[in-house]
C-alpha positions in Angstrom: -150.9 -50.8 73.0 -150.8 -50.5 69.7 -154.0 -49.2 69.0 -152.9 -46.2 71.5 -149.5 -45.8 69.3 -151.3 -45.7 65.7 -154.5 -43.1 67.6 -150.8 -40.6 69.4 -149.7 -40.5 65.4 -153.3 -40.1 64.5 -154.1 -37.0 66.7 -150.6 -35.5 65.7 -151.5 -35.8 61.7 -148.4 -38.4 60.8 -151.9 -40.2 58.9 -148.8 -42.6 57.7 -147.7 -43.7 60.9 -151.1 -44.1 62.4 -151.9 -46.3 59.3 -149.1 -48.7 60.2 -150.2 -48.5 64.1 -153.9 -49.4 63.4 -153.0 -52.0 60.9 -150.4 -53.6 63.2 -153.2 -53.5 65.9 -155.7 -54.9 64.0 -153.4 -57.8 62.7 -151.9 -58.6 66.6 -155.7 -59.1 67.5 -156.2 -62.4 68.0 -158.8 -62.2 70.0 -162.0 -60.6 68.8 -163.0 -59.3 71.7 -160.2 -57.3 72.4 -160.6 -53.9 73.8 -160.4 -51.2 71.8 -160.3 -53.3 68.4 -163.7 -51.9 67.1 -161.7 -48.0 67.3 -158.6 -49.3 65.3 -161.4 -50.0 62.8 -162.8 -47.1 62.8 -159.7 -44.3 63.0 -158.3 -47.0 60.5 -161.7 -45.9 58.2 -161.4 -42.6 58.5 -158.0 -43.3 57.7 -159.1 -44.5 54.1 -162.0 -42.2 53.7 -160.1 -38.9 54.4 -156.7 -39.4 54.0 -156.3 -41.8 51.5 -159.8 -41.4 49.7 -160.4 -44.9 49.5 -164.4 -45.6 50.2 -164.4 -49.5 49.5 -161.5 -49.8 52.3 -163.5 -47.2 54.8 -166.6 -49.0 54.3 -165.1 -52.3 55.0 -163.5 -51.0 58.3 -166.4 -49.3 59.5 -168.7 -52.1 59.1 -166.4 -54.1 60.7 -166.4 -51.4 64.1 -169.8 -51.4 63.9 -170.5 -55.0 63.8 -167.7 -54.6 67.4 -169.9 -52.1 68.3 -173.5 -52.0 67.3 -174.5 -49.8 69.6 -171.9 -46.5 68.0 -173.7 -43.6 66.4 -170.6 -42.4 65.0 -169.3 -45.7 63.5 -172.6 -46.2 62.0 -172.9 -42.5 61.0 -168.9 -42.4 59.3 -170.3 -45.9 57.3 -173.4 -44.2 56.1 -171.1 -40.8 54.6 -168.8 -43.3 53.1 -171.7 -45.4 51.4 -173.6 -42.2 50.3 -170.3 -40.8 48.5 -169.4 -43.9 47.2 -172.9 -44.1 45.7 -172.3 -40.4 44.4 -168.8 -42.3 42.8 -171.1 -44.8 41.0 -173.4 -43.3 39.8 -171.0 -40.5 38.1 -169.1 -43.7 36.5 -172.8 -45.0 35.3 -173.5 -47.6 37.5 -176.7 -46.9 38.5 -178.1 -49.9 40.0 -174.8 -50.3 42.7 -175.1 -46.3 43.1 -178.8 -47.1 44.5 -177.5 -49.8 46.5 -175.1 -48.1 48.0 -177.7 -44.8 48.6 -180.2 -47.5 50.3 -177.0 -49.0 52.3 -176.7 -45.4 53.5 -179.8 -44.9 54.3 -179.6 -48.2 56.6 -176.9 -47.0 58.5 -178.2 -43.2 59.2 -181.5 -44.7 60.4 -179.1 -47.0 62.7 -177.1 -44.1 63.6 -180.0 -42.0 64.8 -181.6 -45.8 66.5 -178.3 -45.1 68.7 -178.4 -41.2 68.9 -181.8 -40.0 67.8 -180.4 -36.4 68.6 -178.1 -37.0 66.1 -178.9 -34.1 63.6 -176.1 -34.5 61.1 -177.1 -38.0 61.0 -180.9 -36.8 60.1 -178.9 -34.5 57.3 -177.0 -37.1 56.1 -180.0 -39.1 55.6 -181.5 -36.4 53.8 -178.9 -36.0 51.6 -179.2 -40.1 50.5 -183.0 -40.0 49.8 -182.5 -37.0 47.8 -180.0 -39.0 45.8 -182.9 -41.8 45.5 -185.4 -39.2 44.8 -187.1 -39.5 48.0 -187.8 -36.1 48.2 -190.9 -36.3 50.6 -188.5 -38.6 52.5 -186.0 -35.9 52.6 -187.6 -33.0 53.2 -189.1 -34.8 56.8 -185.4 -35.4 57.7 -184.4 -32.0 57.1 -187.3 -30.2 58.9 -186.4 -32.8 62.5 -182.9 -31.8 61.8 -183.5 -27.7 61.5 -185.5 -28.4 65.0 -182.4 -30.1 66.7 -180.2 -27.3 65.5 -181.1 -24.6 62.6 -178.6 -24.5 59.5 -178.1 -22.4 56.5 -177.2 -25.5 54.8 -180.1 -27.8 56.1 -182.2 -25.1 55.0 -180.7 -24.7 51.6 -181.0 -28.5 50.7 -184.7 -28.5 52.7 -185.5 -26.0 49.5 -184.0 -28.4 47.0 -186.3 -31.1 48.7 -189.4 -28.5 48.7 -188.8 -27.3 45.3 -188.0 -31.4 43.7 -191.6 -31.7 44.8 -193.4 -28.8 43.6 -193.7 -26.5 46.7 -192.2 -23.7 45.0 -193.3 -20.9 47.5 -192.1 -23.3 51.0 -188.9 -24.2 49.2 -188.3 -20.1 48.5 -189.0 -19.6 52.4 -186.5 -22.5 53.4 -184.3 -20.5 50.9 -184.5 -17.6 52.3 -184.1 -19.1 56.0 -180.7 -20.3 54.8 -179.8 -17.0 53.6 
């Protein structure tokens, strides 16, 4: 019941009362198995990842849906964003080493999102996006081309050239380019 309270506020953007809901539902749940736990979780992550901008707190609640749930695409896909911008957080504050940790974590949880949803495109983006950050531009540029033959993007093309071009194939990343144009 209180899960369905904190998702009613959710869905009508009152992001404070929905944080109260989900955390009251959370708390009340005794019982691990109860239904509908793993989704207070995750609306409770998206909660702190795009309302409140805090990663650490949205990684924490999606890993915990997704351990409720392993079989989710989107809880495992929402973790993966969170760890890839949290590594992009690190690694502007100079922490290198926990910024690749958090790019490989990423990279994890996009493989397991596509595992559950291997038509999962943005998922195959998303992953993209994290071995760029590694410099796993081969990596990158595979994930982009299986995601521009799920669904063609001006932005997957775009950021297929950055791949192309990181490794040298200057005249395929200026096609790409030009595709996204």
């Amino acid at each position: 019941m209180l899960f369905t309270i904190g998702q009613l506020y959710y869905w009508e953007g009152d992001y404070d009362q929905a944080w109260q809901g989900f955390n009251q539902a959370i708390q009340s749940a005794a019982d691990e198995a109860l239904e509908g736990l793993d989704q207070a979780y995750f609306y409770r992550g998206n909660l702190s990842a795009f309302h409140h901008q805090e990663r650490p707190a949205a990684i924490a609640d999606y890993r915990r849906a997704l351990e409720l749930d392993l079989t989710s695409a989107i809880y495992a896909f929402n973790l993966a964003g969170s760890l890839r911008i949290w590594g992009n957080t690190l690694q502007a504050q100079g922490e290198a080493g926990q910024a690749g940790t958090a790019y490989q974590d990423a990279i994890e949880a996009y493989t397991q999102a596509l595992d559950n949803d291997s038509a999962y495109g943005l998922a195959l983006e998303g992953r993209g996006l994290a071995y760029l950050e590694t410099g796993a531009n081969q990596e990158a540029a595979a994930d982009y081309q299986a995601a521009l033959e799920l669904r063609p993007r001006a932005e997957t093309y775009n950021q297929l050239g950055v791949a192309l071009r990181n490794l040298g194939r200057t005249a395929e990343a200026l096609q790409a380019l030009d595709q996204a144009v």
